[in-house]
MDTraj code that builds the backbone (N, CA, C; nanometers):
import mdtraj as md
import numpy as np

residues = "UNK UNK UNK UNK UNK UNK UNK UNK UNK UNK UNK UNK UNK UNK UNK UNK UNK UNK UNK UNK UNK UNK UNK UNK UNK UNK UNK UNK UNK UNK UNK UNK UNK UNK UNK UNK UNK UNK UNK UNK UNK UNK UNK UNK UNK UNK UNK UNK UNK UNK UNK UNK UNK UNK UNK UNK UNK UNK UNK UNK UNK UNK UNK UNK UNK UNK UNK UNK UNK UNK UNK UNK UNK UNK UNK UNK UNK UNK UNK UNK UNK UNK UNK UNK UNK UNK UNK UNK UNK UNK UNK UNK UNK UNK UNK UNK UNK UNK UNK UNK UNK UNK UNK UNK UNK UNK UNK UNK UNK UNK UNK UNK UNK UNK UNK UNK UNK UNK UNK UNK UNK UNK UNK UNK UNK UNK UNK UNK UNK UNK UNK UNK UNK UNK UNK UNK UNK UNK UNK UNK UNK UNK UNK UNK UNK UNK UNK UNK UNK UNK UNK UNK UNK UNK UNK UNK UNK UNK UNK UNK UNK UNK UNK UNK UNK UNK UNK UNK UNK UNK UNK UNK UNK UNK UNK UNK UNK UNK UNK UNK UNK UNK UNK UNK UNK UNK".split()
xyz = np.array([
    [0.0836, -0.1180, 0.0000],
    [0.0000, 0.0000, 0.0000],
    [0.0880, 0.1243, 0.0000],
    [0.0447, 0.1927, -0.0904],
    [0.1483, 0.3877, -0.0624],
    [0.0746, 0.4697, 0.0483],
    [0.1365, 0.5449, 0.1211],
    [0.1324, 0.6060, 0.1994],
    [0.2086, 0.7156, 0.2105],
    [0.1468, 0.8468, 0.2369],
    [0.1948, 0.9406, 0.2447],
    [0.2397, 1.0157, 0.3787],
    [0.3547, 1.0922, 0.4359],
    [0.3709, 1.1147, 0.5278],
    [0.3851, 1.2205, 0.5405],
    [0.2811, 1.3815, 0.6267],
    [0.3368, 1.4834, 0.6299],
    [0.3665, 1.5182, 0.7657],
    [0.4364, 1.6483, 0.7525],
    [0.4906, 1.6608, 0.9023],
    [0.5201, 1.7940, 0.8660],
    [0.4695, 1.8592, 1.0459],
    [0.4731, 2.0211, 1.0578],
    [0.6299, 2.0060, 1.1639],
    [0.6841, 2.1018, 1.1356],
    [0.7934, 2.0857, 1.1915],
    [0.8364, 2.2077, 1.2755],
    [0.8434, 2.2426, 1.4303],
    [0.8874, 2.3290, 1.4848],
    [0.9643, 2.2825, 1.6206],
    [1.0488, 2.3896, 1.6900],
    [1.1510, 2.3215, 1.7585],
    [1.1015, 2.2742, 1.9011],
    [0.9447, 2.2679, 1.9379],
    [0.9210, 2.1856, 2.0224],
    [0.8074, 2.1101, 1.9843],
    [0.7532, 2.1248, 1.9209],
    [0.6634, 2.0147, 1.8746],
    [0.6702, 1.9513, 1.7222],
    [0.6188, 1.8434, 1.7033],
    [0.6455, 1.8271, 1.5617],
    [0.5149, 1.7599, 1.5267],
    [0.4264, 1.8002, 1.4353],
    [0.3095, 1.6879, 1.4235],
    [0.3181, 1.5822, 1.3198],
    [0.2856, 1.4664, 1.2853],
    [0.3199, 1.3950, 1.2031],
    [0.1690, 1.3026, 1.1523],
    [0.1501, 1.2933, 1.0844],
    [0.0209, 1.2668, 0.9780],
    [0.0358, 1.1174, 0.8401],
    [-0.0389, 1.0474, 0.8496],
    [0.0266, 0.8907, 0.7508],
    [-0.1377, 0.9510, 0.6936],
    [-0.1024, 0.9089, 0.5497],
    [-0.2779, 0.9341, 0.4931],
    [-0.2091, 0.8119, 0.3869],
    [-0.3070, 0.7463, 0.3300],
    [-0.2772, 0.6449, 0.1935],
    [-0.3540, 0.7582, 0.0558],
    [-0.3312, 0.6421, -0.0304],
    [-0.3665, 0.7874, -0.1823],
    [-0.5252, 0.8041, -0.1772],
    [-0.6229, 0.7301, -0.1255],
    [-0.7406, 0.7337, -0.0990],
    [-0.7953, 0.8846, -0.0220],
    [-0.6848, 0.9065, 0.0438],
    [-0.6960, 1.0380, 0.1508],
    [-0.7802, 1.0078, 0.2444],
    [-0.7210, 0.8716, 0.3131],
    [-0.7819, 0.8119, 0.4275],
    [-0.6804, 0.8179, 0.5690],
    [-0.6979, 0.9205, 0.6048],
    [-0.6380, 0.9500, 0.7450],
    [-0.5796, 0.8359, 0.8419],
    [-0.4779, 0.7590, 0.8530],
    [-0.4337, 0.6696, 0.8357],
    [-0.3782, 0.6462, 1.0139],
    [-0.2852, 0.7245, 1.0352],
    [-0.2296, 0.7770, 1.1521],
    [-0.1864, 0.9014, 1.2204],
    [-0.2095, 0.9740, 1.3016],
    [-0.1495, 1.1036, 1.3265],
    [-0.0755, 1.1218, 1.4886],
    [-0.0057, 1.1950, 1.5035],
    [0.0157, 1.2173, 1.6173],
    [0.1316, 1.3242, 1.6522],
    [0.1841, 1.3773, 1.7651],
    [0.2723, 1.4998, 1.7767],
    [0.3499, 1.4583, 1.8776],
    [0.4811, 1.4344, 1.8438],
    [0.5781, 1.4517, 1.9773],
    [0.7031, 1.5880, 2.0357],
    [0.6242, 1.5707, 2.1314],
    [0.6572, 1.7296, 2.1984],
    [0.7974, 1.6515, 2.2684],
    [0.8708, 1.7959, 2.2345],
    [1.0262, 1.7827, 2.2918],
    [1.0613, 1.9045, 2.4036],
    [1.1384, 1.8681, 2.5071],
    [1.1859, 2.0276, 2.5912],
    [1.2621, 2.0756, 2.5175],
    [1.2554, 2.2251, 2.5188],
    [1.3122, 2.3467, 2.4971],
    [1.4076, 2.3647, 2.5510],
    [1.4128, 2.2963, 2.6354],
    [1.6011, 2.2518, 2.7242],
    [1.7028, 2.2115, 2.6417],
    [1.6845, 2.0953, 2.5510],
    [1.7863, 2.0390, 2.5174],
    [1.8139, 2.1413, 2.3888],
    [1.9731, 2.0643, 2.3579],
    [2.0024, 2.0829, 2.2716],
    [1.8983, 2.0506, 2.1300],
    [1.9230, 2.1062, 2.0121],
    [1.8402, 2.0536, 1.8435],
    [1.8869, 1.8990, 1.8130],
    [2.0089, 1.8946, 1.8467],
    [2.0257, 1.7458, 1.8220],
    [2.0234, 1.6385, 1.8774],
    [2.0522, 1.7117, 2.0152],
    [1.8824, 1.6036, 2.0780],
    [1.7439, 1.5487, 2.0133],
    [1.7098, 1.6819, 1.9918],
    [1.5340, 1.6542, 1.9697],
    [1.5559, 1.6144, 1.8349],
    [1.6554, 1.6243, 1.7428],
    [1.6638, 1.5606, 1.6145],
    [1.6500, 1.4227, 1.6828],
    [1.7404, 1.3688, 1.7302],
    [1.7881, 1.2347, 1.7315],
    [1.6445, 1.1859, 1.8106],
    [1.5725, 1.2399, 1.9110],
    [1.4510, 1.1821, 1.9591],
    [1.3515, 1.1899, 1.7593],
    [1.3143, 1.2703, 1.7333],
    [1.2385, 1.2761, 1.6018],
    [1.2908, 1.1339, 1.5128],
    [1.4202, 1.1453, 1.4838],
    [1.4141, 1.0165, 1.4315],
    [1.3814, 0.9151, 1.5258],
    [1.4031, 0.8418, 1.6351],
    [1.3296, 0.7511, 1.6976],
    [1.2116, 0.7022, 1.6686],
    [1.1432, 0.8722, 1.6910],
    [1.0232, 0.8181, 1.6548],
    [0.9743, 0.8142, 1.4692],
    [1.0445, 0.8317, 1.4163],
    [1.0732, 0.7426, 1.2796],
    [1.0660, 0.6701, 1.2789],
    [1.1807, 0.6100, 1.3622],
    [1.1614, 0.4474, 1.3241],
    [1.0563, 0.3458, 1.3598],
    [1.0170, 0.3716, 1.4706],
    [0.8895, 0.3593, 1.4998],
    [0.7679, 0.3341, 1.4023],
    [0.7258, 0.4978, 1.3272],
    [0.6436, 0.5311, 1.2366],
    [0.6699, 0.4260, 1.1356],
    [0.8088, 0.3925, 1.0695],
    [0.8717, 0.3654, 0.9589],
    [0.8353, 0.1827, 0.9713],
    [0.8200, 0.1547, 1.0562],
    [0.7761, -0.0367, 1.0939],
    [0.6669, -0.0504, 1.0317],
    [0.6043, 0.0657, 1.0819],
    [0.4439, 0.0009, 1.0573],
    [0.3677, 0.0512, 0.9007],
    [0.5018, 0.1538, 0.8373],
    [0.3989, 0.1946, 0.6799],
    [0.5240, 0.1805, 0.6513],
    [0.5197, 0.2171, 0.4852],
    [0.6266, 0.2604, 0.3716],
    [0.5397, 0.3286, 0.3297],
    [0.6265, 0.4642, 0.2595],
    [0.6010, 0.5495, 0.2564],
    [0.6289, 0.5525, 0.1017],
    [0.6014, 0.6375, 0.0190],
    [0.6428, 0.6506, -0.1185],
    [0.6668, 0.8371, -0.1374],
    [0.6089, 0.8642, -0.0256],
    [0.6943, 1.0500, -0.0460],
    [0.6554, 1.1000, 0.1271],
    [0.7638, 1.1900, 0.1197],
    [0.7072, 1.2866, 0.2456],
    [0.6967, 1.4175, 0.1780],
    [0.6413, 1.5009, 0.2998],
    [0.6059, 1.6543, 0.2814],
    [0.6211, 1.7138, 0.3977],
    [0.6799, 1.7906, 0.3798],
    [0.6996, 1.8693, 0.5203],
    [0.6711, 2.0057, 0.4993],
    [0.6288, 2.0264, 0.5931],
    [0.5928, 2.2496, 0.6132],
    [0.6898, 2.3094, 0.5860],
    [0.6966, 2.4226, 0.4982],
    [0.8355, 2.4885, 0.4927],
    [0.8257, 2.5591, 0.5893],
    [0.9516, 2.6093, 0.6618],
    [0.9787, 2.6738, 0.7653],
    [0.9341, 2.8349, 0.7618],
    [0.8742, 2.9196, 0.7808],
    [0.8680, 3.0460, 0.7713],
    [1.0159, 3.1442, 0.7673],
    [0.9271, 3.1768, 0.5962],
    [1.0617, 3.2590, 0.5454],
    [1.0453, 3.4347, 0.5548],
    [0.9604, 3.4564, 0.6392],
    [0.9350, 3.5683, 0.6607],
    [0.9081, 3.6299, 0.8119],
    [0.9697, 3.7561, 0.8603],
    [0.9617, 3.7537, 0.9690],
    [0.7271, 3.7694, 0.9607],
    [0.6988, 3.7776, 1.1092],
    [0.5745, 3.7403, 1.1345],
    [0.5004, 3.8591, 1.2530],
    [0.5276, 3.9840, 1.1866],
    [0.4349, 4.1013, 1.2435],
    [0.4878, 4.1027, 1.3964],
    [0.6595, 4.0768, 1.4208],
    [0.6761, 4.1234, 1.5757],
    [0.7149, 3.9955, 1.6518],
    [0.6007, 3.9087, 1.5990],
    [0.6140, 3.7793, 1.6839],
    [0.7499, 3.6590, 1.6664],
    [0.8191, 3.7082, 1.5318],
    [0.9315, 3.6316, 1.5138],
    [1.0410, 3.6969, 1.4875],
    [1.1936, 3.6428, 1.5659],
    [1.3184, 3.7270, 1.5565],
    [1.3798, 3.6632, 1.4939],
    [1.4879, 3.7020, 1.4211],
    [1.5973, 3.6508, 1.3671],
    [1.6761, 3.5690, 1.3658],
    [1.6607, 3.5490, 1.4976],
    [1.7391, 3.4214, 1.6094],
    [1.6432, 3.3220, 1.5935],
    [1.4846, 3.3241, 1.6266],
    [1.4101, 3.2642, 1.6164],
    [1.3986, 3.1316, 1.4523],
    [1.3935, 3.2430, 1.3593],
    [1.3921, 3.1820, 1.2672],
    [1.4689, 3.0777, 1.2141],
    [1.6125, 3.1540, 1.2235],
    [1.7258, 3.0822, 1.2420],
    [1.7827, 2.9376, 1.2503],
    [1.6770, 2.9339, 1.3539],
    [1.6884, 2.8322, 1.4373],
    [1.5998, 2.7034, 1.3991],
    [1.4693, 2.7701, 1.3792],
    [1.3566, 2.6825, 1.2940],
    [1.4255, 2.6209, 1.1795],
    [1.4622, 2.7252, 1.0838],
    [1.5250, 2.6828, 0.9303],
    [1.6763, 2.5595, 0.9519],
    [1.7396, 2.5517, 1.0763],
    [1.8357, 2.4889, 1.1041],
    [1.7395, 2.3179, 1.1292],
    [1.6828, 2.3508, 1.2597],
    [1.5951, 2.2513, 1.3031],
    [1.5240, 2.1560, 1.1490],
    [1.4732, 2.2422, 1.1141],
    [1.3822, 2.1748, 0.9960],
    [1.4637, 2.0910, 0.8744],
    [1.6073, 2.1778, 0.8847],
    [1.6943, 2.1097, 0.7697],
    [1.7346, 1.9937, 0.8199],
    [1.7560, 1.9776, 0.9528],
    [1.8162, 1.8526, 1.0428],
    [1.7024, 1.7471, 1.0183],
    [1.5761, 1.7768, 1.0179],
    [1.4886, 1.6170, 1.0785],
    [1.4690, 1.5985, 0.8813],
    [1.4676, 1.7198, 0.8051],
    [1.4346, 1.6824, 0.6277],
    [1.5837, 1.5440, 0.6517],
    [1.6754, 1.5837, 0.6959],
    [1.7917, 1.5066, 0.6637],
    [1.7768, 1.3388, 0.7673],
    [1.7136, 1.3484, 0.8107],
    [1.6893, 1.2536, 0.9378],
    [1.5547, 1.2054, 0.8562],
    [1.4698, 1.2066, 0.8205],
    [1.3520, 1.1754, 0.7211],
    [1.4825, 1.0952, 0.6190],
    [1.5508, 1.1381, 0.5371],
    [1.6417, 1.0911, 0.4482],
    [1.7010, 0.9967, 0.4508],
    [1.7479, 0.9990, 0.5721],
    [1.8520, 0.8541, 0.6089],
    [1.7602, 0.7668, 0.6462],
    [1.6472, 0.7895, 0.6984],
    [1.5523, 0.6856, 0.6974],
    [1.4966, 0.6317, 0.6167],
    [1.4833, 0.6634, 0.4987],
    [1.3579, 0.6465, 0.3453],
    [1.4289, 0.6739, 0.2343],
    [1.5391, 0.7012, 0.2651],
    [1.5987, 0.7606, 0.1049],
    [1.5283, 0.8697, 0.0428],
    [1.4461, 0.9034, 0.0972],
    [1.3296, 0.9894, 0.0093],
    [1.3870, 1.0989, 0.0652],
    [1.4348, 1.2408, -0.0569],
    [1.3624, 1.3805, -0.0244],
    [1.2437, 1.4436, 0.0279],
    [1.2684, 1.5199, 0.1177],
    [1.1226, 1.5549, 0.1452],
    [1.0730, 1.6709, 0.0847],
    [0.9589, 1.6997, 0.0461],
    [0.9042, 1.7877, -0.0634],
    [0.8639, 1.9364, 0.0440],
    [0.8832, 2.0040, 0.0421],
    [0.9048, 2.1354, 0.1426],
    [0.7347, 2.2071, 0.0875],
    [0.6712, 2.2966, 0.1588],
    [0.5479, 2.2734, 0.1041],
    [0.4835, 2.3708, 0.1830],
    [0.4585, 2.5382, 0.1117],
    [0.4037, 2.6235, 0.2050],
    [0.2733, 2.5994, 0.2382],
    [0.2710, 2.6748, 0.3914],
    [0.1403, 2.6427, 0.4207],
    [0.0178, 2.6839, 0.3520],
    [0.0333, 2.7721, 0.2896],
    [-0.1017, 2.8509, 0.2436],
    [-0.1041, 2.7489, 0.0755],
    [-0.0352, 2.7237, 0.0224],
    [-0.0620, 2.6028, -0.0739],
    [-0.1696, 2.5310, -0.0504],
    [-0.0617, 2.4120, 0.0654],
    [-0.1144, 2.2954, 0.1167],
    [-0.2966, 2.3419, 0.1739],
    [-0.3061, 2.4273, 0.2340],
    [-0.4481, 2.4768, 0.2723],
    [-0.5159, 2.4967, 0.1398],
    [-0.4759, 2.5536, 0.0335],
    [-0.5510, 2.6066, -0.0492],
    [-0.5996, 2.4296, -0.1145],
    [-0.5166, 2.3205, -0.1165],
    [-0.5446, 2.2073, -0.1656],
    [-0.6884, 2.1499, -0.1131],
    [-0.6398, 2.2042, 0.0303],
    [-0.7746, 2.1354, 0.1101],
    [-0.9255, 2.2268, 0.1152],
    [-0.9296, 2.3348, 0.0629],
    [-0.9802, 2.4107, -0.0005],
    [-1.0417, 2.5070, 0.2071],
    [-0.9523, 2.5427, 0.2447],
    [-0.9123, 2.5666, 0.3846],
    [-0.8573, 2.7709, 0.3701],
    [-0.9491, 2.8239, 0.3670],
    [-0.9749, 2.9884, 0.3292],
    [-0.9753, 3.0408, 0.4600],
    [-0.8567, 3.1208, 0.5265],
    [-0.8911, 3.1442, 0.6592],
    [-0.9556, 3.3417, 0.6674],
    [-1.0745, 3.3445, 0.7071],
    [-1.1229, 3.4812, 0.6911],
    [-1.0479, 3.5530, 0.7607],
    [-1.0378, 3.6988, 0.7514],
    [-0.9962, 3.8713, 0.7897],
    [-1.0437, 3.8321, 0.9102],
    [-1.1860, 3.7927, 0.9410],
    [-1.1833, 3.8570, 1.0518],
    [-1.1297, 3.7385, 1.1932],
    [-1.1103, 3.6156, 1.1342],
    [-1.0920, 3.5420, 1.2252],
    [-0.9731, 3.5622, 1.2958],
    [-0.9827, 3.5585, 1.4360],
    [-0.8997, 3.5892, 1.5377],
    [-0.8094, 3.4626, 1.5987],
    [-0.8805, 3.3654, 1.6182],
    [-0.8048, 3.2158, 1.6570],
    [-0.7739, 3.1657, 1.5375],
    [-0.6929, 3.1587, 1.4401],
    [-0.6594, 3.1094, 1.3293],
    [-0.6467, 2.9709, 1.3222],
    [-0.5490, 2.8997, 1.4639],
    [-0.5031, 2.8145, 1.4754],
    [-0.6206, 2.7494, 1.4738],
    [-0.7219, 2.7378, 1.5726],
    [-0.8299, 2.7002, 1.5775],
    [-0.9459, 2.7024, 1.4840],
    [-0.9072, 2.7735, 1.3733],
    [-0.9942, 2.8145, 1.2615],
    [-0.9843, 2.6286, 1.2015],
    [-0.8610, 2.6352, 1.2104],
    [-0.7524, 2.5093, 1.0999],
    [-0.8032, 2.4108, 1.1542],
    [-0.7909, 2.3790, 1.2646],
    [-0.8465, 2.2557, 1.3656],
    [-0.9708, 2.1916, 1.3152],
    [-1.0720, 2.3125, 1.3239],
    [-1.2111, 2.3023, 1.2710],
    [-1.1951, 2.2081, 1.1758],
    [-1.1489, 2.3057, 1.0623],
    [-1.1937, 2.2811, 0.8892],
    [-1.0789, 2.0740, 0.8643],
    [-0.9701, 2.1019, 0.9638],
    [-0.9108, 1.9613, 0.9309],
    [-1.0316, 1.8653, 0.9973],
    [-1.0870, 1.8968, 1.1163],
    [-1.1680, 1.7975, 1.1209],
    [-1.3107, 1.7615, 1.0860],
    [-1.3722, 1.8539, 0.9804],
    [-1.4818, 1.8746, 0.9390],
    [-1.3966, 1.7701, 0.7839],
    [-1.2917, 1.7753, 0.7588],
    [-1.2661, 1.6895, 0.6196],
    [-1.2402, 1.5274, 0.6730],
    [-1.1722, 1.5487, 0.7814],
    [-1.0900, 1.3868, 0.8635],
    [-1.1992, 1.4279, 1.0054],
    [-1.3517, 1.3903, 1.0032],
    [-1.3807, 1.3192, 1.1472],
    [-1.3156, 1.2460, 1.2189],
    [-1.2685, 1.1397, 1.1963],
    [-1.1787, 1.0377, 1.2851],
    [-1.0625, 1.1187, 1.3493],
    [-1.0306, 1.2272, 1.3199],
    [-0.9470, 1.3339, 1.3855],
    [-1.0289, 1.3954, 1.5158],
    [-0.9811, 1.3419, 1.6096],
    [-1.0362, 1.3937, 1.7596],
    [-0.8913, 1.4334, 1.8190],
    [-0.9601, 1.5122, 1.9135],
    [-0.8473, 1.5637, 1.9896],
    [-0.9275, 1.6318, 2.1528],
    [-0.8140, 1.6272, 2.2600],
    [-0.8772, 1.6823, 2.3590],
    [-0.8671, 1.8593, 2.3719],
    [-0.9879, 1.8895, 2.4901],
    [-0.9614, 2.0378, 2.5059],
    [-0.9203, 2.0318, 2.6317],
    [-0.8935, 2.1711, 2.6551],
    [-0.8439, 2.2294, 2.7958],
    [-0.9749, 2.2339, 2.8633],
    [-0.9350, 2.3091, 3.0244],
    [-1.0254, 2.3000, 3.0787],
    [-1.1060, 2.4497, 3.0479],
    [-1.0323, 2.5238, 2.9831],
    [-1.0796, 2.6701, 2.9200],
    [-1.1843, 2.6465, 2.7655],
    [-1.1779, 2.4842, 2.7513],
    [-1.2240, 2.4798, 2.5788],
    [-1.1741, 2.4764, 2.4782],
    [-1.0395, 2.5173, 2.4948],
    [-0.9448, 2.5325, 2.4005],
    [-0.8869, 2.4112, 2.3406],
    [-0.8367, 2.3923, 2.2191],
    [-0.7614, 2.2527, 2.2061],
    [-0.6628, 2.2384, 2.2379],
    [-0.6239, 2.1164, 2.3088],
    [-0.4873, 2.1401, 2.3883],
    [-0.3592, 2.1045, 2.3444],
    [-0.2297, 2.1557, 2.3627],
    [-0.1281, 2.2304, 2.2816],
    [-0.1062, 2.1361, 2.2159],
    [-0.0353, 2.1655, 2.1075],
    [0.0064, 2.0399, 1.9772],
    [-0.1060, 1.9869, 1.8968],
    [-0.2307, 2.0462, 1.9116],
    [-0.3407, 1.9927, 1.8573],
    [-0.3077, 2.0842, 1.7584],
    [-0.2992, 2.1906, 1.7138],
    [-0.2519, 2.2666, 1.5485],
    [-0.1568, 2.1655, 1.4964],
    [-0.0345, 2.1362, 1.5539],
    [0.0583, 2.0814, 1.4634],
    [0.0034, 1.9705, 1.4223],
    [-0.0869, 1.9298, 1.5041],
    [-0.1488, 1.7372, 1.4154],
    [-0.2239, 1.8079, 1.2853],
    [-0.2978, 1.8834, 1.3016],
    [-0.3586, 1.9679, 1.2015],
    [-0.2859, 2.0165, 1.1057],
    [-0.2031, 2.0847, 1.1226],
    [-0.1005, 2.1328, 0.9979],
    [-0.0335, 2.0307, 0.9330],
    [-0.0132, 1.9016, 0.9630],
    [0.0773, 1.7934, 0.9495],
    [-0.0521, 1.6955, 0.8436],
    [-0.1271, 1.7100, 0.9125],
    [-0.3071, 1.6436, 0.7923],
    [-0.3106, 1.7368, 0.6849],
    [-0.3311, 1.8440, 0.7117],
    [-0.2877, 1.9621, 0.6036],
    [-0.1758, 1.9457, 0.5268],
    [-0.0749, 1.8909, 0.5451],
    [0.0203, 1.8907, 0.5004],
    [0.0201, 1.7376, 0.3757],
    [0.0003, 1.6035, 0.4472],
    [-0.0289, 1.4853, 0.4169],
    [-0.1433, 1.4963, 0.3111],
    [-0.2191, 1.5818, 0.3249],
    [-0.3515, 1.5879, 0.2301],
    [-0.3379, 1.6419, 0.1214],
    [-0.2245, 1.7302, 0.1358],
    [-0.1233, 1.8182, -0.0255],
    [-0.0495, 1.7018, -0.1057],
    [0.0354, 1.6245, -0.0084],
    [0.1297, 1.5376, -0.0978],
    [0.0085, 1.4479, -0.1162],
    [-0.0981, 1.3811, -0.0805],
    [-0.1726, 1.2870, -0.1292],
    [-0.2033, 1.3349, -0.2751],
    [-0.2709, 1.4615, -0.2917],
    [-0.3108, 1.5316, -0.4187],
    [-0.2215, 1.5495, -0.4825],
    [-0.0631, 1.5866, -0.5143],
    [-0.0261, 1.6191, -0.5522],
    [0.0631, 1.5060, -0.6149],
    [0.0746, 1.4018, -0.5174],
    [0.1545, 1.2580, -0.5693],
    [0.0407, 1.1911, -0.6713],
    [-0.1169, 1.1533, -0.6502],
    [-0.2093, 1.1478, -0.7086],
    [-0.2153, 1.2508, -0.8616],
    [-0.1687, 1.3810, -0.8484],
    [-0.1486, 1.4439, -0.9987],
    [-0.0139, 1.4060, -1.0692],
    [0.0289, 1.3329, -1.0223],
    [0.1495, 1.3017, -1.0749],
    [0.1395, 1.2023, -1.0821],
    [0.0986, 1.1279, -1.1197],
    [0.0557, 0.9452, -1.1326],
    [-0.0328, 0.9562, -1.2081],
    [-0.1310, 1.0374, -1.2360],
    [-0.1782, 1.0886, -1.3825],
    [-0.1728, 1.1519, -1.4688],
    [-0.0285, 1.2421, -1.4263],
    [0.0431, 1.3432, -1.5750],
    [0.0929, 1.2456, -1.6408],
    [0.1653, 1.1098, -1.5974],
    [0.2395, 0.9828, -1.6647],
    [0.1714, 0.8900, -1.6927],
    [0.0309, 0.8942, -1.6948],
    [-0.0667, 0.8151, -1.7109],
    [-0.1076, 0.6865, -1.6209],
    [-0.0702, 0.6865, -1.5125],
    [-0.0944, 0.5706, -1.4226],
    [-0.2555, 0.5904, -1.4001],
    [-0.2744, 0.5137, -1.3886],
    [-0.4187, 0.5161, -1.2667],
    [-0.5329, 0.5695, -1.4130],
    [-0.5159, 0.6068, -1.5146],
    [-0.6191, 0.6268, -1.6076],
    [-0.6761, 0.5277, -1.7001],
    [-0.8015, 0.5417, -1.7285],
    [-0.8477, 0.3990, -1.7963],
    [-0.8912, 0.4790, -1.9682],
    [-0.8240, 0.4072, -2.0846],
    [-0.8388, 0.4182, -2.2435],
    [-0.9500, 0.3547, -2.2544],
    [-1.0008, 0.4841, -2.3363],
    [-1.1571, 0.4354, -2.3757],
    [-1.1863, 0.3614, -2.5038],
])
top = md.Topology()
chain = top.add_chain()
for i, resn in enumerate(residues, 1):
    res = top.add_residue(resn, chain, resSeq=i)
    for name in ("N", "CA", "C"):
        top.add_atom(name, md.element.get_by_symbol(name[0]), res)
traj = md.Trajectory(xyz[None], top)
């Protein structure tokens, strides 16, 4: 069976998403790392849990979030970024040695636009906007709240990471019919 693997990638959480070409939500989940350690720490924990992931599917592509290439209205520094774009190049390379596979880098507002995922002006919880609309497409996507209602932390990155998995499904799927696979001659 093919299976697709996406993954949101930031330096304490990472969400990770298995969908097959059906765009059947397959597996998801987020492993949160301390902000203590060193990056190559939490690299070397991320692959772990690779290998893990890597037992139970084969994969035929990954996709990963590109890292934000722009600072973000105040909320992101230089250092910050930095650091993300370092992080993110480490686990693309750690994805690699695991699968041989490149991973396909993949902005967010794309990957949303695939899932046909329009976030309005006026909406204020964005993150939570995303949550919604991923689980109004993938029901079997549950997640818990806080005791405030809120979804509780790392619940975006499983979301961005389905978001993410749901791009390379479509997009590996358009490419298996630019070469003619999967089409039937009339």
């Amino acid at each position: 069976m093919t299976y697709i693997l996406g993954l949101d990638i930031s330096t304490s959480v990472i969400g990770m998403a298995v969908m097959d070409l059906d765009k059947n939500l397959i597996h998801y989940r987020n492993l949160k790392m301390s902000s203590k350690q060193d990056l190559e720490i939490r690299c070397w924990q991320f692959k772990q849990e690779l290998l893990n992931v890597f037992e139970d599917y084969a994969f035929d592509d990954v996709y990963v979030e590109q890292p934000a290439m722009m600072f973000g209205g105040g909320k992101t520094t230089a250092q910050t970024m930095s650091k993300l774009q370092r992080f993110n190049g480490m686990c693309c390379y750690a994805v690699y040695t695991q699968t041989f596979l490149v991973p396909h880098l993949v902005h967010a507002n794309s990957a949303r636009k695939k899932m046909n995922i329009s976030i309005p002006r006026n909406v204020k919880k964005k993150k939570h906007f995303i949550i919604q609309e991923v689980q109004k497409k993938y029901p079997s996507f549950t997640y818990d709240i806080t005791r405030h209602g809120n979804p509780k932390p790392g619940t975006d990155d499983i979301a961005d990471a389905i978001v993410i998995a749901h791009y390379g499904v479509s997009v590996y799927k358009e490419g298996l019919n630019a070469v003619g696979e999967g089409k039937t001659s009339k």
